[in-house]
Structures are given as structure tokens and as C-alpha cells.
C-alpha positions as CSV (number, residue, x, y, z in Angstrom):
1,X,25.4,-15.4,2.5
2,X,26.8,-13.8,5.9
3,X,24.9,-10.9,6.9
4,X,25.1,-8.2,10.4
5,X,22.4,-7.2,12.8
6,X,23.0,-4.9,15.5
7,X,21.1,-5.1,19.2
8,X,21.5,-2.7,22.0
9,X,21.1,-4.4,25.1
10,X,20.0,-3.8,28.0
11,X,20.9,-4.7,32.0
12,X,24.6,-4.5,30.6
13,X,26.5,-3.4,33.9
14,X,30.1,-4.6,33.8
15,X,32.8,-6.8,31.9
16,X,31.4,-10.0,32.7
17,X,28.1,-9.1,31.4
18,X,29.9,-8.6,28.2
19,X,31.4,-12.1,27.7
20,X,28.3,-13.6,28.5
21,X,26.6,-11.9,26.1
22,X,29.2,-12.7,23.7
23,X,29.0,-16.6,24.7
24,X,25.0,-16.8,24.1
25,X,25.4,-14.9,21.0
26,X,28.4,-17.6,19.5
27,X,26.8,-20.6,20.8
28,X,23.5,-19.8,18.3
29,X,23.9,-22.3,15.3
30,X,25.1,-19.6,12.5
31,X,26.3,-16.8,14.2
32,X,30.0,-16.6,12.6
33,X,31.1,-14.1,14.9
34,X,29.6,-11.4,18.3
35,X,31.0,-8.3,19.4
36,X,29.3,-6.8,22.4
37,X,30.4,-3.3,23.6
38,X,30.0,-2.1,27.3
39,X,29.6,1.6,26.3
40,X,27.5,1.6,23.9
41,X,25.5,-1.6,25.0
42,X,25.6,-2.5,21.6
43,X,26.0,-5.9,20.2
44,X,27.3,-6.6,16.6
45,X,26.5,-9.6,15.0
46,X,28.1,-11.7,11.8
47,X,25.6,-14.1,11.2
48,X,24.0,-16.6,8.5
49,X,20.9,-19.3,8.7
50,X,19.7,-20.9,10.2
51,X,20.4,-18.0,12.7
52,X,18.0,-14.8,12.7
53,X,17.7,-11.9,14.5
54,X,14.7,-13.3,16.6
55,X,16.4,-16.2,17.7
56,X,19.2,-13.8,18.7
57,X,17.2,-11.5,20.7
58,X,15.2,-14.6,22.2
59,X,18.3,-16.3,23.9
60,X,19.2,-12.7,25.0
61,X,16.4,-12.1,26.5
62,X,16.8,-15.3,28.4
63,X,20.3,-14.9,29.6
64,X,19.0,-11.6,31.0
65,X,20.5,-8.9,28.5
66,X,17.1,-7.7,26.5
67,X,16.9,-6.4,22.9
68,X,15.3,-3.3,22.8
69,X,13.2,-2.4,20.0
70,X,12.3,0.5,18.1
71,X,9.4,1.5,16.7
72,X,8.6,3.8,13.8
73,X,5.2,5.0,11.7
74,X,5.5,5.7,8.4
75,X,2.4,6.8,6.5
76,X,2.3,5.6,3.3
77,X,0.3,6.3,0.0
78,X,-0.8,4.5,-3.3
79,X,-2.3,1.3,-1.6
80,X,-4.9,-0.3,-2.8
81,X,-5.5,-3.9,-2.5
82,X,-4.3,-6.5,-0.7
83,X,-0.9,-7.2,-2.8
84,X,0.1,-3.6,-2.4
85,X,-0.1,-4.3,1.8
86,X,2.5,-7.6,1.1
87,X,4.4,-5.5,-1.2
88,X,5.2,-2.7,1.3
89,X,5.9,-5.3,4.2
90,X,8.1,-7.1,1.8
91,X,10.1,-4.0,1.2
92,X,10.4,-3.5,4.8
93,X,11.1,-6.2,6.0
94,X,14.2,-6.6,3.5
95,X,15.6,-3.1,5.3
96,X,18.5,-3.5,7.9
97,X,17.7,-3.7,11.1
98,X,14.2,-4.4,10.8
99,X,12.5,-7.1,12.7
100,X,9.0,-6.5,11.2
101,X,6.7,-4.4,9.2
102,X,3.0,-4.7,9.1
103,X,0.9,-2.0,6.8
104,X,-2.8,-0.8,7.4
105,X,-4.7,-0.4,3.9
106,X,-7.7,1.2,5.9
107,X,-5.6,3.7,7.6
108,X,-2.6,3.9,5.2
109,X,-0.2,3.5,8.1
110,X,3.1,0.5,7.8
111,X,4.3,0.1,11.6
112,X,8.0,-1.5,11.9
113,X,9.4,-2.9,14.3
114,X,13.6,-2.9,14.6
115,X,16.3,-4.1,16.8
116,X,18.2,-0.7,16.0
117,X,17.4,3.1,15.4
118,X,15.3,3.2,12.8
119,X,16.0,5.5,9.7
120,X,12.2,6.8,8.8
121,X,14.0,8.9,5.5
122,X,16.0,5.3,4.2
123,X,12.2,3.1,5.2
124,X,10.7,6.0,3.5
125,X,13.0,5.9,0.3
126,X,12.9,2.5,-0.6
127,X,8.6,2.0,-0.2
128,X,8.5,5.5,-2.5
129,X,11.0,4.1,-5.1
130,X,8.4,1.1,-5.3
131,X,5.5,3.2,-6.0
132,X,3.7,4.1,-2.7
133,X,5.1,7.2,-1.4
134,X,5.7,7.2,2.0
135,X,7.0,10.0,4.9
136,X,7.8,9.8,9.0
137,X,4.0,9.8,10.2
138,X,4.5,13.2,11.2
139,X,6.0,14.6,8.5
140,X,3.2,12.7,6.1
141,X,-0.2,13.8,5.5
142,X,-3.3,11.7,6.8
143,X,-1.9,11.1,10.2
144,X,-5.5,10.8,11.5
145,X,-6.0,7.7,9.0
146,X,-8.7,8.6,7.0
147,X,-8.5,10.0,3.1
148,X,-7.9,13.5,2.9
149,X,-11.0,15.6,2.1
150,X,-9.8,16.8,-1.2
151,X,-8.9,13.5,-2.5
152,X,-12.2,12.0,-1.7
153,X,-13.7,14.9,-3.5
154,X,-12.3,14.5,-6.5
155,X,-12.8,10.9,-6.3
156,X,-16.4,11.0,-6.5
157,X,-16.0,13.8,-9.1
158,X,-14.0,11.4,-11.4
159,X,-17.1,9.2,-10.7
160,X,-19.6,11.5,-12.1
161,X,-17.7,12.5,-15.1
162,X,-17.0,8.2,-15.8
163,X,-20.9,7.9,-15.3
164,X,-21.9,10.9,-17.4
165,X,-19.7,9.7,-20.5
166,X,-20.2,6.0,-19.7
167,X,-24.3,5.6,-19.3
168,X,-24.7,6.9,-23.5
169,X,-22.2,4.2,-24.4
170,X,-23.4,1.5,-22.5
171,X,-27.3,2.3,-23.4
172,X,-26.6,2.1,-26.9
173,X,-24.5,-0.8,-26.5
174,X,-26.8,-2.5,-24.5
175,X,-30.0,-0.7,-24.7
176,X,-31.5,-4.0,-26.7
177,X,-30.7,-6.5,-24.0
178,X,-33.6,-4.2,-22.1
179,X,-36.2,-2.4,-24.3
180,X,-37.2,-5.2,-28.0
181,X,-36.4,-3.3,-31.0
182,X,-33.9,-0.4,-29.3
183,X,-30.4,-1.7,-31.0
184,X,-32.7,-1.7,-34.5
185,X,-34.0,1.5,-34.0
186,X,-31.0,3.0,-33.0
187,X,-29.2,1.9,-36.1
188,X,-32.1,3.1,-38.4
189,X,-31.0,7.0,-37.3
190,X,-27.1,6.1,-36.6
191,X,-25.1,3.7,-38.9
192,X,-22.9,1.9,-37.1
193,X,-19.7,3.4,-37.7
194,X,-20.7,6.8,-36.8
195,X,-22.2,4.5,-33.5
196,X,-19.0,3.0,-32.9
197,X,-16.8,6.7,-33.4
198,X,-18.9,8.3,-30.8
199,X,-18.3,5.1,-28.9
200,X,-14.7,5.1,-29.0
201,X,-14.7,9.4,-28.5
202,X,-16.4,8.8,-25.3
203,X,-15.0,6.3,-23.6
204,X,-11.5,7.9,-24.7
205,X,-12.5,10.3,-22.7
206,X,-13.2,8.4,-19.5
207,X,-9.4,6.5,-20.0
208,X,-7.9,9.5,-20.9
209,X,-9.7,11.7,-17.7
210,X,-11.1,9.8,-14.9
211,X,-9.5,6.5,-15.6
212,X,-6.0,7.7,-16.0
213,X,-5.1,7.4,-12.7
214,X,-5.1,3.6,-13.2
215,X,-2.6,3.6,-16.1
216,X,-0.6,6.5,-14.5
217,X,0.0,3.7,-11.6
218,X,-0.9,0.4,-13.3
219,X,1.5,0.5,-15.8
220,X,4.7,1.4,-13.9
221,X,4.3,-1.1,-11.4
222,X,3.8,-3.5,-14.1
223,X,7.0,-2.6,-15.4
224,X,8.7,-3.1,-12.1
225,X,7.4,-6.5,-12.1
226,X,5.3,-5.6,-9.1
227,X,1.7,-5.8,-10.9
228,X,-1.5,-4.4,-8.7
229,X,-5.4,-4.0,-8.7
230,X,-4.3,-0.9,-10.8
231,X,-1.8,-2.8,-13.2
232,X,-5.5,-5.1,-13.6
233,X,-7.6,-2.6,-14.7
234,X,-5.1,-0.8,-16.9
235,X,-4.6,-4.1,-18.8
236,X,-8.3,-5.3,-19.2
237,X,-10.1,-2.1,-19.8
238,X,-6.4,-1.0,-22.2
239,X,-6.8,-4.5,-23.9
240,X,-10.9,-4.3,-24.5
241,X,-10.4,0.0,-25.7
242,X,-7.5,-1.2,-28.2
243,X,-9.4,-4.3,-29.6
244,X,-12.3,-1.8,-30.3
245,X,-10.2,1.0,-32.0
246,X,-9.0,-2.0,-34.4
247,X,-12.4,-2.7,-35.2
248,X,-13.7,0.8,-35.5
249,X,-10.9,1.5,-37.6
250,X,-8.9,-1.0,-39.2
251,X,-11.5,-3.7,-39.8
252,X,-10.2,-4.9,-42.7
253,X,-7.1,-6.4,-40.8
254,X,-10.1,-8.6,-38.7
255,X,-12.1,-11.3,-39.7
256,X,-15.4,-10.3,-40.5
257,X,-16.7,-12.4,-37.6
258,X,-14.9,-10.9,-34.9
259,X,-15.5,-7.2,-35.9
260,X,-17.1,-6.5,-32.5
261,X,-16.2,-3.4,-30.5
262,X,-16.2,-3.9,-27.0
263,X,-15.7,-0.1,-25.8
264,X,-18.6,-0.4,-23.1
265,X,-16.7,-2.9,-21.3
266,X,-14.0,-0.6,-20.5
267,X,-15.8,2.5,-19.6
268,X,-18.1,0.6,-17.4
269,X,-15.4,-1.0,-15.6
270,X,-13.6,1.7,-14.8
271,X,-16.8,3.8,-13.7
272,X,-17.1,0.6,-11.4
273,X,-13.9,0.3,-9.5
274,X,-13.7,4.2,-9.4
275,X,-17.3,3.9,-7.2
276,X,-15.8,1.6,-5.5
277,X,-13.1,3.8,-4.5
278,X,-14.8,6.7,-3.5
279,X,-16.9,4.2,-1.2
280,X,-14.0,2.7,-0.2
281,X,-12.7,6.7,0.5
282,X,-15.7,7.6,2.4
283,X,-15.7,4.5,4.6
284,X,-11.7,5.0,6.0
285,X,-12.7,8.4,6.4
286,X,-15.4,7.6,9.1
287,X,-13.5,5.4,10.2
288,X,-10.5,7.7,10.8
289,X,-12.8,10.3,12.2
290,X,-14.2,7.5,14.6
291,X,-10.2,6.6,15.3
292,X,-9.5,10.2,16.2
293,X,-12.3,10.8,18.5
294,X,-11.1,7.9,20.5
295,X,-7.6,9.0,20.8
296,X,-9.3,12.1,22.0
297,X,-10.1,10.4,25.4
298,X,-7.1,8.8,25.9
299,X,-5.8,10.4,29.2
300,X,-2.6,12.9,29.0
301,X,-1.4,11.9,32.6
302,X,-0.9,9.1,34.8
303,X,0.0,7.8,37.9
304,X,3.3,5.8,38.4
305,X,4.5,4.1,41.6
306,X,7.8,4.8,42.1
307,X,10.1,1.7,44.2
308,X,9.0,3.7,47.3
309,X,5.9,3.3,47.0
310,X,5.6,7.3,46.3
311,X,2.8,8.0,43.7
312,X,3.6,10.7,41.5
313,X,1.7,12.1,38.5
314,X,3.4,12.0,35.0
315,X,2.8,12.8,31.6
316,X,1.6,9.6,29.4
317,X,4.5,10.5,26.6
């Protein structure tokens, strides 16, 4: 399928520069057809494989007519594992006139690379219609790569609350594994379907409060065919909270033999990953506050030699 790049070149200076340009272009294996304007220096390109637009810009760049590139920032939001980096890259990478895209899960950052203007509102689009909302770096929040105060707070406040309501469920669940005699005890004051309700109230709790940001995410991407570390821990800890709710209270439609709840193994794994998170949090946000004091002492001015040989002092920007 044919598809169009455009370049703007540079060291264009009259007509002759133009069919030359043309002639490189054409004599790539692919290129079905090159249309280079002098005005503009602007080269439009009808091409297919095994052409790209690096090879392209390559024999260019040798003929002496240079692609320039662009370069934008976007800041972009929801990442969380590795998949979500190659997902956003993907998307990228798939946008016209983009030569490459690499994201930053530490600093929440995607840096493209294009052989035309870039458009940071149509980059920014089409990664937010995935699921990771994205803006122009400075337009987006967290410019100085770390995770913004608030969100860490509330991070580790999800992990409290998950710990709180987790630790009853999983001592009584496992409490017998540690201390001879506790699960016998235990079900000499409790009978075990009043143990199991207060189980499943809970750890309801901890899906339905601090753990719903992993279905609020998980899910959709799921649906999109795009499943993450979120879409994960929706499924497993969904899959192990609905098993249990059966057995607590439909155990008739189970065999007697499998009428075990497993309601701790959801709560703790959320209260898990969620500490991992906020460790995760804390960790980018020295690091961004290390990134920023850095910048900091990069100089404002410098000095450039002119072809004169006359030293002049300019602003870095």
C-alpha cells in the first residue's frame, strides 16, 4: 500500500538543486513518485517498501540536501509497566510524519522524532484515545518528571486503607499457617459463614475503594485489546473475589470439595502492587527532583564563534 512522507530540505539554493533532489529521491527502490519544491524546500514523497523514510533522508543527506527533523515532548500519563512504554511508541510511531517515538516510564515523558512539523494536539489525541492521556510537555502537568505530590499522597493513602481492611482478612485466613490451633479457635467463636461474610465485606471494600483504580483502567484496555499490568490485576484479584462470592453464597451450585473462598488472595494482592506503586511514586519523584536540580546548572548563555572569528555571547535557546 502506497503511502506519502514529506521532508524539508535543507542547502536547497536553486533549480538544479531541485532535480537532483528529485533524481536521488526516484532512484530509491519504491519511491513511486518525488516532488521537490524550491520555495518551500519541501519534498513530497509517494512511496511503498521496501522504501522508508530513513532510507529517504539517508541518501539525502548524502547527496548534500539534509532532512531536518523535528522534535516534540509530550508528557504522557497512565503508564505503568513495560507494555504500556511499547504501546505508546507503537501509537506514535504509526502517526504521519513521524520518524520515531521513544517513552520514559520513570519520567512519563514520549520524545518523537519527525521529518515534518509535528502536531503535539493530533500525537496527543491518538495516545489519549488509547488510554494514557497525554498533552504538549508544556501544556501537561509533571514537566519536571517526577509524580505529582498529590498523587503520591493518595497513593500511599490507598495503601493504608488496602492494609487496614486487608491484615483482618488475611490473619483469619491464614492466622493457622503461623500460631497451632488459631483457625480452630477462631471457628469455635465465628462459624464460618459469618467468617466468610465479613471476608467478602472487607475485601469488597478494598476492590471497590483502593483497588478500583485497577478495574477503572484494566478493564478498558482489555476491551481495546491492549491488555496491561492493570488489565492483570483486575482479572486475577476479579477472578479469585468472584470465585469466593459463589462459595460464600451460592455453594450449592459447587462441589462440596471446591467450596473454598479465596477472598485473601485478592485483597492481599492488591495491597501489594498498590505498595509497590507508591514506592515506585516516591522513587521517580527523587529522581525528578534530582533531574531538576541538574537542569538548574545548565548555563543560560554561551559563547559562539561567528565565521569571523568574532566571539559573541548568546542565549543557549
Amino acid at each position: 500500500m502506497s503511502k506519502n512522507v514529506s521532508f524539508a530540505l535543507d542547502g536547497m539554493s536553486c533549480a538544479s538543486c531541485v532535480g537532483r533532489a528529485e533524481r536521488v529521491l526516484r532512484a530509491i527502490d519504491g519511491v513511486q513518485s518525488a516532488s521537490v519544491n524550491l520555495a518551500t524546500e519541501g519534498a513530497q514523497v509517494v512511496y511503498e517498501a521496501p522504501a522508508s523514510p530513513e532510507l529517504m533522508a539517508a541518501s539525502l543527506g548524502k547527496a548534500g540536501y539534509p532532512a531536518r527533523q523535528y522534535h516534540l515532548t509530550l508528557a504522557v500519563e497512565g503508564m505503568s509497566c513495560a507494555a504500556c512504554v511499547g504501546r505508546v511508541e507503537r501509537i506514535l510511531g504509526a502517526q504521519a510524519g513521524v520518524a520515531s517515538a521513544a517513552a520514559n516510564l520513570a519520567t512519563r515523558r514520549a520524545q518523537i522524532t519527525g521529518w515534518q512539523p509535528l502536531e503535539a494536539q493530533v500525537l496527543a489525541r491518538a495516545v489519549t484515545k488509547a488510554g494514557y492521556p497525554a498533552a504538549a510537555l508544556e501544556e501537561g502537568a509533571g514537566g519536571g518528571g517526577g509524580e505529582a505530590p498529590e498523587e503520591g499522597a493518595r497513593l500511599w493513602r490507598d495503601v493504608w486503607i488496602a492494609a487496614g481492611l486487608t491484615l483482618p482478612v488475611f490473619l483469619t485466613e491464614m492466622g493457622g499457617h503461623f500460631i497451632p490451633g488459631f483457625h480452630h479457635g477462631l471457628l469455635a467463636l465465628i462459624p464460618l459463614q459469618s467468617l466468610w461474610l465479613l471476608q467478602f465485606l472487607l475485601v469488597s471494600a478494598v476492590l471497590a475503594w483502593p483497588g478500583s483504580r485497577f478495574f477503572r483502567k484494566g478493564f478498558p484496555a482489555l476491551m481495546r485489546g491492549a491488555p496491561d499490568m492493570n488489565a492483570l490485576v483486575a482479572l486475577g484479584a476479579g477472578a479469585a473475589w468472584t470465585y469466593s462470592v459463589v462459595v460464600t453464597f451460592l455453594p450449592w451450585a459447587l462441589p462440596e470439595a471446591s467450596r473454598v473462598v479465596y477472598f485473601e488472595a485478592a485483597a492481599v494482592s492488591v495491597t501489594l502492587i498498590l505498595l509497590g506503586r507508591a514506592l515506585e511514586a516516591r522513587a521517580r519523584g527523587r529522581a525528578g527532583q534530582a533531574i531538576a536540580r541538574l537542569l538548574r546548572l545548565t548555563p543560560k548563555r554561551a559563547r559562539r564563534i561567528g565565521e569571523d572569528g568574532v566571539v559573541c555571547e548568546v542565549a543557549v535557546a
